[in-house]
C-alpha positions as CSV (number, residue, x, y, z in Angstrom):
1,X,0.0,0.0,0.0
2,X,2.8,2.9,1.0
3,X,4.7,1.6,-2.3
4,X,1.4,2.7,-4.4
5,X,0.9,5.5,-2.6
6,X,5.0,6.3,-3.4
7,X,4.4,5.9,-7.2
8,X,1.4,8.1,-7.0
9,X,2.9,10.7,-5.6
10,X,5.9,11.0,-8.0
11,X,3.6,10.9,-11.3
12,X,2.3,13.9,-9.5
13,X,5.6,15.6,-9.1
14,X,6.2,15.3,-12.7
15,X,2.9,16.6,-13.9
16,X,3.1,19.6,-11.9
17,X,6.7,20.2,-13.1
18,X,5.9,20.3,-16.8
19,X,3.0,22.6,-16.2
20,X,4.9,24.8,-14.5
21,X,8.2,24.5,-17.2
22,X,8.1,27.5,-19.6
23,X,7.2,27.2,-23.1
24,X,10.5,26.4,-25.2
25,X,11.9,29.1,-28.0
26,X,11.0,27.0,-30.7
27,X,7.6,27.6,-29.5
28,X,7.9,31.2,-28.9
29,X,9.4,31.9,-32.3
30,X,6.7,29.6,-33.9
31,X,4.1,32.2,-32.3
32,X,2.2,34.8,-34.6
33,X,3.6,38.3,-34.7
34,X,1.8,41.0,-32.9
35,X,0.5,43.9,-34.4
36,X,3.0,45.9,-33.1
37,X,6.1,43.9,-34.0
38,X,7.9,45.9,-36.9
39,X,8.5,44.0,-40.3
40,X,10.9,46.0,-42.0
41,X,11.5,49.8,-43.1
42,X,10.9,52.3,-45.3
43,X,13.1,55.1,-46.6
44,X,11.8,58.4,-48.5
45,X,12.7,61.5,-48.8
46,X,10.8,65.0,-49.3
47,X,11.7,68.6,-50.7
48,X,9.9,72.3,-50.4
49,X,10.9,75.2,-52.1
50,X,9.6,79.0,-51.2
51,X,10.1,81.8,-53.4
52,X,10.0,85.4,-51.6
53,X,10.6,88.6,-53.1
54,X,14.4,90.1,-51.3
55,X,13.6,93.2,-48.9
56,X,17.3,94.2,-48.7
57,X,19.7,95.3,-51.2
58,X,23.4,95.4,-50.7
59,X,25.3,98.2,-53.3
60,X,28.8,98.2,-53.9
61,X,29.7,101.8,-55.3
62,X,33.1,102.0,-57.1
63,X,35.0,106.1,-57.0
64,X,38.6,106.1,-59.1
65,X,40.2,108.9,-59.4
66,X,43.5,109.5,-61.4
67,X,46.1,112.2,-60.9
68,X,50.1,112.8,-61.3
69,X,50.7,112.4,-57.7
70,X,49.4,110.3,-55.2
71,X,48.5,113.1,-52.8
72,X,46.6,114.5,-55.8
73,X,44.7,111.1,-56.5
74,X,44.0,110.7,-53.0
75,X,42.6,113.9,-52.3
76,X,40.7,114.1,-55.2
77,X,38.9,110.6,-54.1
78,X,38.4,111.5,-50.7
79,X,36.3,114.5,-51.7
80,X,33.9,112.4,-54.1
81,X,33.7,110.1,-51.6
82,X,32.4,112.7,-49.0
83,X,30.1,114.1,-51.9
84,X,28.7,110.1,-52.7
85,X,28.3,109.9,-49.0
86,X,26.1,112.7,-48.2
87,X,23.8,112.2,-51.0
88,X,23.4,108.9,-49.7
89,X,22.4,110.6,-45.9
90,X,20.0,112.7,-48.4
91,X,18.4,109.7,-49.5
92,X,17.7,109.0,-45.7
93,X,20.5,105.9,-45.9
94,X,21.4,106.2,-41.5
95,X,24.9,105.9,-41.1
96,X,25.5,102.2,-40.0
97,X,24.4,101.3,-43.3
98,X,26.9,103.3,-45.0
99,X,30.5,102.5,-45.2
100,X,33.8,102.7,-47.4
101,X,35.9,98.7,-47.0
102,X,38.6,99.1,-49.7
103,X,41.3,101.8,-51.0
104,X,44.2,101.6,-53.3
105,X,46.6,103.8,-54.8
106,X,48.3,102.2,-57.9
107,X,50.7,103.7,-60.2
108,X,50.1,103.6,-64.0
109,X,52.8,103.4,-66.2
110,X,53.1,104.0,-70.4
111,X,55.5,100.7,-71.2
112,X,57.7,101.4,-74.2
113,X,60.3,99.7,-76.6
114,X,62.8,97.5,-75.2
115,X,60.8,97.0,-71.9
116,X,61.3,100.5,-70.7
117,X,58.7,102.2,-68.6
118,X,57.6,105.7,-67.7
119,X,55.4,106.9,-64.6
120,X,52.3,108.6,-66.0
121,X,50.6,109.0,-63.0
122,X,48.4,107.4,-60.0
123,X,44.9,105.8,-59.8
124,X,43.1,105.5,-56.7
125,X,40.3,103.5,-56.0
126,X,37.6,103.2,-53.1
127,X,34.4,101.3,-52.6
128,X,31.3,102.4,-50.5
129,X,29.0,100.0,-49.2
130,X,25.4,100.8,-48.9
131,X,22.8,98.2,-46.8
132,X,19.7,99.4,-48.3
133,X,16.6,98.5,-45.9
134,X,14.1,99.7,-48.5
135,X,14.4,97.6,-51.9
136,X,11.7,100.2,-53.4
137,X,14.3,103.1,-53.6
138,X,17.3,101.0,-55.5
139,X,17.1,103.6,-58.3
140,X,16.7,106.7,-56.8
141,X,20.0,105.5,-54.7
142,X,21.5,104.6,-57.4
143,X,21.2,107.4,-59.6
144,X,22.2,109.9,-56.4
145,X,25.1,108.2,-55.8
146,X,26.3,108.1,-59.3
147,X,25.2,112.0,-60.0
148,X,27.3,113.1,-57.0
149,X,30.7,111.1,-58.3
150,X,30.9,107.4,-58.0
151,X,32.1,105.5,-61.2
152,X,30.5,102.6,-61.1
153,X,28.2,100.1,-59.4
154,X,30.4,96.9,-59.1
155,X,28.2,94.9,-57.0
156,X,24.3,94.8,-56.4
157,X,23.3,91.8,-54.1
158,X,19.5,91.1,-52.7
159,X,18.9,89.5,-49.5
160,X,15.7,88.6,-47.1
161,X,15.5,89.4,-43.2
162,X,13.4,86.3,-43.2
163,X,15.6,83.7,-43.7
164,X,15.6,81.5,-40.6
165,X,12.4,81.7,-40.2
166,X,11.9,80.7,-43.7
167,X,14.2,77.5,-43.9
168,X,12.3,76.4,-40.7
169,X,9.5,76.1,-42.3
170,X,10.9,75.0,-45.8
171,X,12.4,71.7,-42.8
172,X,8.2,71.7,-41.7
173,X,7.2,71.4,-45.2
174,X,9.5,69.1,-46.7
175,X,9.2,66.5,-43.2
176,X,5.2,66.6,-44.1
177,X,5.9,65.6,-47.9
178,X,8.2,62.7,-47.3
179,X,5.6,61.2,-44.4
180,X,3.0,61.2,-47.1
181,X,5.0,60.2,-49.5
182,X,5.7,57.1,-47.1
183,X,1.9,56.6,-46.0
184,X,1.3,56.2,-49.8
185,X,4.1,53.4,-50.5
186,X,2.8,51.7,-47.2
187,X,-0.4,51.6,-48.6
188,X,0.1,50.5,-52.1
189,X,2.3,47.7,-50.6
190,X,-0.8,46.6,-48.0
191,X,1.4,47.5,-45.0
192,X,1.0,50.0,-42.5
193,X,4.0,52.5,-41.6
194,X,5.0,53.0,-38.1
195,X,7.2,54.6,-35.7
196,X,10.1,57.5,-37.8
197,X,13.1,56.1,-37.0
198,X,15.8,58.5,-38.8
199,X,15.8,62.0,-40.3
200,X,18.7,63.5,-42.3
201,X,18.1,67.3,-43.5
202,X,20.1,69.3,-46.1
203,X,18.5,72.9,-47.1
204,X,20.2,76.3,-48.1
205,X,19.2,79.4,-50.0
206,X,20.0,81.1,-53.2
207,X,18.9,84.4,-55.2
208,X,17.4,84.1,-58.8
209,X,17.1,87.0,-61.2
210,X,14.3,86.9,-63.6
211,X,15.8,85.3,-66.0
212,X,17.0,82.5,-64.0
213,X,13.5,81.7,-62.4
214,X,12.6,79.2,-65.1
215,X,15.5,77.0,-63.9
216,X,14.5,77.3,-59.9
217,X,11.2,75.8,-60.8
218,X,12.3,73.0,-62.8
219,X,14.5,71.9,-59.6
220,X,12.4,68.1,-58.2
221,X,10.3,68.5,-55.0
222,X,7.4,67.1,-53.0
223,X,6.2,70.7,-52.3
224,X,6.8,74.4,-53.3
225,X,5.4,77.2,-51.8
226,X,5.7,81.0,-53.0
227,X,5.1,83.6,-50.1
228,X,5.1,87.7,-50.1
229,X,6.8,89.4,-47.6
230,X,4.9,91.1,-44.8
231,X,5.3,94.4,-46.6
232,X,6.0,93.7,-50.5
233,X,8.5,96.9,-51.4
234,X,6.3,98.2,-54.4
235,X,8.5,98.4,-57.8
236,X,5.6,99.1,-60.4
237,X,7.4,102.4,-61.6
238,X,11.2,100.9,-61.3
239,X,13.2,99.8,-64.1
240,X,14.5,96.9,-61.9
241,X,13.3,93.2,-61.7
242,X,14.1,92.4,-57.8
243,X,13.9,88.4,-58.6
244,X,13.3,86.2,-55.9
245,X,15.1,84.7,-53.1
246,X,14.5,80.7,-52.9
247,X,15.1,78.7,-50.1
248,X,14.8,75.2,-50.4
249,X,14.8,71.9,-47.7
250,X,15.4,68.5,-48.8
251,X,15.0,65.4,-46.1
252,X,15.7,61.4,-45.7
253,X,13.1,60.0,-43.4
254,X,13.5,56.0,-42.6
255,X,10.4,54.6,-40.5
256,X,9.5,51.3,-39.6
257,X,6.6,49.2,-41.5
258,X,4.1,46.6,-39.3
C-alpha cells in the first residue's frame, strides 16, 4: 500500500513540473507576430521650395580717381567720396548702413620699346557700401550716388531678413511631404508605416534674377510654396526686376513598417 501510494505521488511531481516549465523558444518563435512587432522599413525623402521677393539690397559703389601724384589722386577721391556719402544721408541711408571697406593707390605706367617704362601717373580706387533696408528706392540711390561722383556700381546683391524663419519652415514642409509620400508606398504595398526612426536634412538658400526663375522651378520636389513678404516693397514704376530669393529643404526620413 505505501509503495502505491510512493508511485502516486511522484507521477504527481512530474505533472506539476511540466505545467509549470516554460514554453521552449522553438515555440515562442513559432508564435504569430503581434500587431506591433515591426517588419521591415521604409526610406523616403521629401523637398519644399519658397520663393519670396528680397527686402534688402546690398550696393557696392566704385570712386577712381587719377592724378600725377598720389596726394593729388587721393585727395581728389576722398572728396567724391564725401560728396557720394552725403547724397546717400539725403536719400535717408542712416549711417551704420553706409560705409567705405577698400582703397588703393596704384601707379600707371606707359610701357615702351625695349621694356622700358615711364610713370604717367596714379589711380586710386575706393568702394562704398550701402545696406539698403528699403528695396523700393534702388534707383533713386542709385542714380544719387552716381550723380554726386561714383564711377561705377560693381556689385548689387538682394537679401531677405526672413531667412531663418523661412528655412524652418521649408524643414516643416519638406518632413510633411516625405511622411506622405511614405503613407502612400505603405499603402500600395498593404502595409501600414510605423514609428520615424531617422531623419537627415540638407536645405540652403539662393537668389534668382528673372531670368533665372525658369530654372528654380524646374528643380524636383514634393512641395513648393511661394510667399510675399509682410510688406511687399512696391517696384511698379522701377526699371529693376528684384527676382526672388528661394530657399529650399530637402529630407531622408527611414520609418518602420508593421
Amino acid at each position: 500500500m505505501k509503495k502505491a501510494l510512493s508511485v502516486i505521488g511522484c507521477i504527481a511531481t512530474l505533472l506539476v513540473a511540466a505545467i509549470a516549465r516554460p514554453a521552449s523558444p522553438a515555440a515562442v518563435a513559432a508564435a504569430p507576430l503581434s500587431q506591433t512587432e515591426t517588419t521591415g522599413s521604409l526610406h523616403t525623402s521629401g523637398s519644399a521650395v519658397i520663393r519670396v521677393q528680397p527686402d534688402r539690397a546690398t550696393i557696392r559703389f566704385g570712386v577712381q580717381t587719377f592724378a600725377q601724384t598720389p596726394r593729388a589722386s587721393q585727395a581728389e577721391n576722398v572728396a567724391i567720396v564725401k560728396r557720394v556719402l552725403d547724397a546717400l544721408a539725403d536719400q535717408g541711408i542712416a549711417s551704420q548702413d553706409i560705409g567705405t571697406d577698400h582703397f588703393t593707390v596704384r601707379p600707371e605706367y606707359d610701357y615702351r620699346a625695349k621694356g622700358d617704362r615711364a610713370l604717367v601717373g596714379y589711380w586710386s580706387d575706393n568702394s562704398v557700401v550701402v545696406n539698403l533696408r528699403d528695396v523700393s528706392r534702388l534707383s533713386d540711390v542709385l542714380v544719387a550716388a552716381l550723380e554726386a561722383g561714383a564711377t561705377s556700381v560693381d556689385d548689387l546683391t538682394f537679401s531677405t531678413t526672413r531667412l531663418r524663419e523661412l528655412r524652418d519652415q521649408a524643414r516643416e514642409m519638406a518632413v510633411k511631404a516625405a511622411l506622405e509620400k511614405a503613407e502612400a508606398l505603405a499603402s500600395a504595398a498593404s502595409v501600414t508605416p510605423g514609428r520615424v526612426t531617422d531623419i537627415r536634412e540638407n536645405s540652403w538658400s539662393y537668389y534668382y534674377g528673372s531670368g533665372s526663375r525658369n530654372l528654380a522651378s524646374s528643380m524636383a520636389q514634393n512641395v513648393m510654396q511661394e510667399i510675399a513678404p509682410a510688406s511687399a516693397p512696391s517696384i511698379e514704376d522701377s526699371e529693376f526686376s528684384l527676382g526672388q530669393i528661394i530657399v529650399q529643404a530637402q529630407v531622408e526620413v527611414s520609418v518602420e513598417l508593421r
